[in-house]
C-alpha positions as CSV (number, residue, x, y, z in Angstrom):
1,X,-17.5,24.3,-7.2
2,X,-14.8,26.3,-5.5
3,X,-12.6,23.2,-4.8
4,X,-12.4,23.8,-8.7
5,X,-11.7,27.4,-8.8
6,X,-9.1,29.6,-9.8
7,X,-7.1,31.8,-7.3
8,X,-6.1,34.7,-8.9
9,X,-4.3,35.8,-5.8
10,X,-1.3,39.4,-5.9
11,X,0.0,38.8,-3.0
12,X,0.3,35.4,-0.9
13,X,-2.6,35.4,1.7
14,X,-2.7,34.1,4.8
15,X,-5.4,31.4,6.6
16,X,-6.5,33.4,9.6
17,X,-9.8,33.7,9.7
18,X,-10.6,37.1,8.8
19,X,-7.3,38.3,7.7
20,X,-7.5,41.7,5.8
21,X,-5.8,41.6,1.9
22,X,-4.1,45.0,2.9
23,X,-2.7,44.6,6.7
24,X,0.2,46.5,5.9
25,X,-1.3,49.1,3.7
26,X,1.0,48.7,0.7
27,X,0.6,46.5,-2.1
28,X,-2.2,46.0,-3.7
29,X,-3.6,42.3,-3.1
30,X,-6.6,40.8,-5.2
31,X,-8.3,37.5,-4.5
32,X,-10.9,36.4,-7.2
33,X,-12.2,32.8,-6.7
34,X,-14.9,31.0,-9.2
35,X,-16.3,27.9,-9.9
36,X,-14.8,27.2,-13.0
37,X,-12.3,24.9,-13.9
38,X,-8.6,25.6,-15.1
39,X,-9.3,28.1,-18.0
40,X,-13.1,27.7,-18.4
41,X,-13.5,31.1,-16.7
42,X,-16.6,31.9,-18.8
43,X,-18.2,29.0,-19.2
44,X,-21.3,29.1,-16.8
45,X,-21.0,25.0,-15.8
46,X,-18.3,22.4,-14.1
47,X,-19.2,18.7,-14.4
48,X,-23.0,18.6,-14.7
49,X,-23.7,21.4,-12.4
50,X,-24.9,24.8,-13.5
51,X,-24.3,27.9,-12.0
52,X,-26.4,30.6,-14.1
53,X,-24.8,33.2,-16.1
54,X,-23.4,35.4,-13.3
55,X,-20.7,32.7,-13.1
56,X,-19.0,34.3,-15.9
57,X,-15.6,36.1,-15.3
58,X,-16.1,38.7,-17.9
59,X,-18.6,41.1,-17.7
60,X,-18.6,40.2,-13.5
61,X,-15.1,40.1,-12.2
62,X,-13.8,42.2,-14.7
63,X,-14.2,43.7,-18.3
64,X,-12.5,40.9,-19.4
65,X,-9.6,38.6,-19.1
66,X,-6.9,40.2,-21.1
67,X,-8.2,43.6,-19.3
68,X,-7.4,42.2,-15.9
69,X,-3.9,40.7,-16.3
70,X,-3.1,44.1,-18.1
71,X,-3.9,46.2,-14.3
72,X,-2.1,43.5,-12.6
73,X,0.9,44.1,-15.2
74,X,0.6,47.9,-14.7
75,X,0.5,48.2,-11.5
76,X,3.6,46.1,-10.2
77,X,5.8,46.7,-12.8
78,X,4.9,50.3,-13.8
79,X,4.0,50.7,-10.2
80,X,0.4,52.5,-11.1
81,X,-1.5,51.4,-8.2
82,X,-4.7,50.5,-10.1
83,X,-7.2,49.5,-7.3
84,X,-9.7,46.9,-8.0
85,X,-13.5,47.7,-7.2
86,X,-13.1,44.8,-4.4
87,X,-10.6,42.7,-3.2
88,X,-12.0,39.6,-2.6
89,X,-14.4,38.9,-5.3
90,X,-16.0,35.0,-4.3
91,X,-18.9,33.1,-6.1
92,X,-20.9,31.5,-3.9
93,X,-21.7,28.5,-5.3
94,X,-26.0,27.4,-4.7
95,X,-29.1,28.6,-4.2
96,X,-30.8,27.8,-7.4
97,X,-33.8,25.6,-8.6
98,X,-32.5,22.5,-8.0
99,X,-33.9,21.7,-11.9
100,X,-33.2,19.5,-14.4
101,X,-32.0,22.0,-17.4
102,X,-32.8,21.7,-21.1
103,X,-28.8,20.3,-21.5
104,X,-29.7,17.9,-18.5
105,X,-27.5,19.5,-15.6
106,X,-28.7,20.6,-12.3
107,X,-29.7,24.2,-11.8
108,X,-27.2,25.0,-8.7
109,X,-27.1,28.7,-9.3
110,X,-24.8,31.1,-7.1
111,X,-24.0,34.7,-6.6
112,X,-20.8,36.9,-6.4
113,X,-19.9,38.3,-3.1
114,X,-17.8,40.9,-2.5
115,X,-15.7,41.9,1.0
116,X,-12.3,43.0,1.9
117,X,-10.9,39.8,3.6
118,X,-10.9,36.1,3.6
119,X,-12.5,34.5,4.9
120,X,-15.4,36.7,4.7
121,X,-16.5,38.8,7.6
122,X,-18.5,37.6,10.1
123,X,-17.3,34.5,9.6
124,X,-17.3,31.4,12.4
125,X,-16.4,27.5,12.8
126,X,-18.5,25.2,13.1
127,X,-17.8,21.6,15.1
128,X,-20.0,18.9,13.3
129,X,-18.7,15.7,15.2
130,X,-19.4,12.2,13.7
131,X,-21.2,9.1,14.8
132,X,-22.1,5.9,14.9
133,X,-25.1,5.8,13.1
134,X,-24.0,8.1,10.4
135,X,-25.0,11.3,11.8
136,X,-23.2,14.7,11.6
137,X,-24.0,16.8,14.1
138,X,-23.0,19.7,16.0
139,X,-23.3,20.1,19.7
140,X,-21.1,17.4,21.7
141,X,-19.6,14.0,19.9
142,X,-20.8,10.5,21.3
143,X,-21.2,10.2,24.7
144,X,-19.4,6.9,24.7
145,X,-16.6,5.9,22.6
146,X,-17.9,3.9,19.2
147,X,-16.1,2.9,15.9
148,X,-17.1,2.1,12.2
149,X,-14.8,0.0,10.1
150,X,-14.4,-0.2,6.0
151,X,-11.9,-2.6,4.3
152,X,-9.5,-0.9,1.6
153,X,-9.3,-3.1,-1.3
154,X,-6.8,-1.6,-3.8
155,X,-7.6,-3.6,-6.7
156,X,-11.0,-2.2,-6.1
157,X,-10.3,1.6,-5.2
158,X,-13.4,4.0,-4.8
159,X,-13.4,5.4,-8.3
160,X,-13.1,9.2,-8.5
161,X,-16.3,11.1,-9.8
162,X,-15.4,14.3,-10.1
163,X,-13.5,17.1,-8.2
164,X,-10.7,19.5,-8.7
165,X,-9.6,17.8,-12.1
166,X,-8.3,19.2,-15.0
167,X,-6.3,18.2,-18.1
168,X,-7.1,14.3,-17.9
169,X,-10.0,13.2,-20.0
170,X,-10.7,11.0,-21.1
171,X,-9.5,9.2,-17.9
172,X,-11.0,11.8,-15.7
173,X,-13.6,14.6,-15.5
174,X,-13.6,17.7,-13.6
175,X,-16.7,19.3,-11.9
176,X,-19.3,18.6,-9.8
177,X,-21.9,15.5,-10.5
178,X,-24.0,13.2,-9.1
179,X,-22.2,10.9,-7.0
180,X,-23.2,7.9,-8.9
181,X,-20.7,4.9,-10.2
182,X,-22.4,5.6,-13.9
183,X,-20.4,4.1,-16.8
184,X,-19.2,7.5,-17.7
185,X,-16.5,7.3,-14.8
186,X,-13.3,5.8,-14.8
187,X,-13.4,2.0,-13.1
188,X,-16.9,2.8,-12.2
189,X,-19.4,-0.2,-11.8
190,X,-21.1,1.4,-14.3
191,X,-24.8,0.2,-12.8
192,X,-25.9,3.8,-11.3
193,X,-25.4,3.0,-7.9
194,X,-24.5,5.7,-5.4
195,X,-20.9,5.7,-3.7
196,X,-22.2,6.4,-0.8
197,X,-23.7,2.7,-0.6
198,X,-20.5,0.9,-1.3
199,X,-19.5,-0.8,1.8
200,X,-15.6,0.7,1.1
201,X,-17.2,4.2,2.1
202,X,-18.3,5.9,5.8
203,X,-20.8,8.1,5.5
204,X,-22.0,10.9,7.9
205,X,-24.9,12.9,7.0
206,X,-26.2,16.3,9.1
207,X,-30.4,15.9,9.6
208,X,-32.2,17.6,6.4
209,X,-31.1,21.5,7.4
210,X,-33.8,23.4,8.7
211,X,-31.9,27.0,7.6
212,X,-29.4,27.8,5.0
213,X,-25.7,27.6,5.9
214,X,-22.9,29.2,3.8
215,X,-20.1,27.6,4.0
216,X,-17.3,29.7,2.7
217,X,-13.6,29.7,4.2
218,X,-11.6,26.4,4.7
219,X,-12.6,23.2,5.9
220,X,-10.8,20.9,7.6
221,X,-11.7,16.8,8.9
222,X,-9.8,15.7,11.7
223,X,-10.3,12.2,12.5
224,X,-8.9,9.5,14.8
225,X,-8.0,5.9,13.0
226,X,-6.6,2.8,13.3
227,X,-5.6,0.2,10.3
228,X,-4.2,-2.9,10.3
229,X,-1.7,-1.6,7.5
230,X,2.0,-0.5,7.2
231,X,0.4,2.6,5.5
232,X,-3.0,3.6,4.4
233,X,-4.9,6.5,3.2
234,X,-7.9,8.4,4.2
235,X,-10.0,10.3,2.1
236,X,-12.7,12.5,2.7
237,X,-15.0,14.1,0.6
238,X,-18.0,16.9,1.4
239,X,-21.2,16.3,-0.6
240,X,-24.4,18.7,-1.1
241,X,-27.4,16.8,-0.6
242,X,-30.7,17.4,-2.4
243,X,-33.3,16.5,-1.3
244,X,-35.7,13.8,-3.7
245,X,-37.7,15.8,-6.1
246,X,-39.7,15.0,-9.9
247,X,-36.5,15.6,-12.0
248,X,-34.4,13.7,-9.5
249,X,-36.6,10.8,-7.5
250,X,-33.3,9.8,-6.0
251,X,-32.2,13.0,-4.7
252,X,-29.4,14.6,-6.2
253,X,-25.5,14.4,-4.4
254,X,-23.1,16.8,-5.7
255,X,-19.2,16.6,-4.8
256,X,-18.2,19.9,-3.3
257,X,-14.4,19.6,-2.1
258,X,-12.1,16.5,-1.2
259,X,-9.0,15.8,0.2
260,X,-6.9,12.6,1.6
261,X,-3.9,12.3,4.1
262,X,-1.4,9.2,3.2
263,X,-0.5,8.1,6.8
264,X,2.8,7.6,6.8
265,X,2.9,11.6,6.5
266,X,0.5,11.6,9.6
267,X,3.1,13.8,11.7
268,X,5.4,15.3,9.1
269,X,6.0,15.5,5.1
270,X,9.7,15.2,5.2
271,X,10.1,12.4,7.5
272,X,7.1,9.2,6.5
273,X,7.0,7.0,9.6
274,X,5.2,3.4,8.5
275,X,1.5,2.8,11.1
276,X,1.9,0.5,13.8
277,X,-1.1,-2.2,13.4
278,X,-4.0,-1.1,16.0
279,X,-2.2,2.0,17.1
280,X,-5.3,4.5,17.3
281,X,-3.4,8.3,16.0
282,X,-5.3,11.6,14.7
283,X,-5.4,12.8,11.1
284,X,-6.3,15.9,9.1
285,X,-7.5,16.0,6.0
286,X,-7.7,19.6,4.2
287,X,-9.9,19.9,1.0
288,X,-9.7,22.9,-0.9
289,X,-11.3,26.0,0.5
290,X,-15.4,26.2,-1.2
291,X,-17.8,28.9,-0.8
292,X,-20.8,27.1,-1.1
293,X,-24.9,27.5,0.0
294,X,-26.3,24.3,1.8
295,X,-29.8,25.3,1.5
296,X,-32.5,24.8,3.9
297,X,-34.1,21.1,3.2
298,X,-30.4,19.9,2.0
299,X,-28.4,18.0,3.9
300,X,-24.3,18.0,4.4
301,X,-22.7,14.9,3.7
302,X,-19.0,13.5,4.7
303,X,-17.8,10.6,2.5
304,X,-14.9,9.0,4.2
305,X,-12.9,5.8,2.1
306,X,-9.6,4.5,1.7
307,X,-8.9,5.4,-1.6
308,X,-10.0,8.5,-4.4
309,X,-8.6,7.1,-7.7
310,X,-7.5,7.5,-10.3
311,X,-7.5,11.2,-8.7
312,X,-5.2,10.0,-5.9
313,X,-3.0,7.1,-6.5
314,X,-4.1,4.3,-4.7
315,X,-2.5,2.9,-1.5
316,X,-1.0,-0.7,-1.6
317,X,-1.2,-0.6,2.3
318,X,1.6,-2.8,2.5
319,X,4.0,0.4,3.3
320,X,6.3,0.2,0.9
321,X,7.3,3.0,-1.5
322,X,4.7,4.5,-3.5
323,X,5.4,3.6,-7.3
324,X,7.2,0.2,-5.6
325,X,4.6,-1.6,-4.3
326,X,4.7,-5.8,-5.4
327,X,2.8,-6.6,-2.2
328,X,-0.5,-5.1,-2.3
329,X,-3.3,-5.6,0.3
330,X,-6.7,-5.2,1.9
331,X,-6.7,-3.3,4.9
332,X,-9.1,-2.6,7.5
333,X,-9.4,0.4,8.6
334,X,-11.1,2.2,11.6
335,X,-12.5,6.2,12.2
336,X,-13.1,6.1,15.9
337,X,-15.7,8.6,17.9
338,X,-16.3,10.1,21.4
339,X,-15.2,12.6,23.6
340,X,-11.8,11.4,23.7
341,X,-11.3,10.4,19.9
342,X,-13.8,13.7,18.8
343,X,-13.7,12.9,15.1
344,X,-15.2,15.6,13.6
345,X,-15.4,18.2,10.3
346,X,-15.1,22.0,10.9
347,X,-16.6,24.4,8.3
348,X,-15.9,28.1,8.2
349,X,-19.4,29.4,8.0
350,X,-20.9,33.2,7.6
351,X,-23.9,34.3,8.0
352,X,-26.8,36.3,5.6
353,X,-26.7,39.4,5.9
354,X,-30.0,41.1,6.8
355,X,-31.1,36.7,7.0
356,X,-31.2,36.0,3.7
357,X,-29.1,35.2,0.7
């Protein structure tokens, strides 16, 4: 999943869409973005998902590792400009079988693109607004202005399965998996139920999808909240729905790319301002960048919840200082929706070229 992968970026890039590696024609820039986790750049899984042998970096990206860091070495400090074959080298993560493997993972599959900017060309946003009854749709948001309400509990914080992890088993575990409170996740329930049914978790889902869509560029949630709180946080999580099938009756929901915004940082990261109680104020919440294929029959799912732990720590809500808190409490907390509170996610999409991926 690329909320896992590595950047192996030359030269800092910037987040206009479309923005060319090489704009001023000098030095040579490189971005090379996988769906491994930190160092596993030729293993061919994350988590339980399964991306095919093409996920390798050697033999793909590169001849090798060692091979690649020695260009980079030559050509900025002996100043042998050593092109690379592309410079933006992406895996797109998707498109396979949606089996049960021998090993038990899920066969996600995926494909390396290659183009000369980021995000890829031909790229566009797309609006998917949120609603009352759980839909995520594009077009327009509600007509009139609705709400949904969760309570966050943080002696009982959503427990984190999965994601952009690395370096903390055995209290966490990178990659991408099921989204399922199974006994193998830290402060799980540990019965198999799906996160998505907690009633500590808004969930928007898009209609089964009746094309593929690419998502590949940065994504970002913007919603309008209210708690009840001195501070709170909001996280959000996008999640690849398969559809039920005979290896997985239930359907399989794999974690894609999360984020969260602490409120009190709502309007600035140097200067925390506590929530006023019932003030309604916008948020945005940016995940990691993903290149991922949604394809046709799957749906896209938004998890929203108060809490991501232990991969976030968890808000006391009481607004106090984090690693201070003696007063911890619930707090209820609101996403409002309409077309003056336009809570919504937008995806950089792209699409197939001649149709088809």
């Amino acid at each position: 999943m690329q909320a896992l992968a590595r950047r192996l970026l030359l030269r800092p890039l910037r987040h206009e869409v479309g923005w060319p590696l090489t704009a001023n024609g000098k030095a040579p820039q490189r971005l090379v973005m996988g769906p491994w986790l930190h160092g596993d750049r030729n293993i061919s899984h994350s988590g339980d998902a399964e991306f095919g042998p093409a996920a390798a970096f050697d033999g793909q990206v590169a001849q090798d590792w060692l091979s690649c860091r020695i260009e980079w070495f030559v050509s900025h400090l002996q100043l042998q400009i050593i092109a690379p074959a592309q410079q933006v080298q992406v895996f797109m993560m998707g498109g396979g079988s949606g089996r049960k493997l021998q090993d038990t993972r899920i066969d996600h599959g995926g494909k390396w693109l290659d183009a000369e900017q980021w995000p890829l060309p031909g790229s566009q946003q797309l609006d998917l607004y949120l609603h009352p009854d759980g839909q995520l749709s594009k077009g327009e948001p509600p007509a009139t202005d609705a709400a949904c309400h969760f309570l966050a509990d943080p002696s009982n914080p959503v427990p984190t399965i999965g994601g952009a992890l690395t370096s903390g088993a055995p209290v966490f575990e990178g990659g991408a998996f099921d989204q399922r409170e199974t006994p193998r996740f830290f402060g799980a329930r540990g019965d198999g139920s799906a996160i998505c049914q907690r009633s500590d978790v808004l969930c928007f889902e898009t209609e089964p999808l009746e094309a593929d869509l690419a998502v590949a560029g940065p994504i970002t949630i913007q919603l309008w909240v209210e708690t009840d709180g001195l501070d709170t946080d909001f996280t959000a999580k996008v999640v690849d729905v398969y559809p039920p099938s005979d290896d997985f009756p239930e359907g399989y929901a794999m974690n894609i790319t999360d984020g969260i915004i602490r409120c009190r940082y709502r309007d600035s990261w140097n200067d925390p301002k506590p929530t006023v109680p019932g003030e309604c104020f916008k948020v945005q919440i940016e995940p990691f960048a993903t290149c991922n294929l949604f394809k046709r029959g799957h749906s896209l799912r938004l998890e929203i919840a108060g809490s991501n732990f232990p991969r976030f720590d968890v808000n006391p809500n009481s607004g106090e200082p984090e690693g201070c808190a003696n007063k911890k409490r619930t707090a209820r907390n609101t996403v409002h929706m309409g077309a003056k509170r336009p809570s919504r996610i937008q995806l950089t999409v792209v699409q197939a070229p001649a149709g088809s991926w």
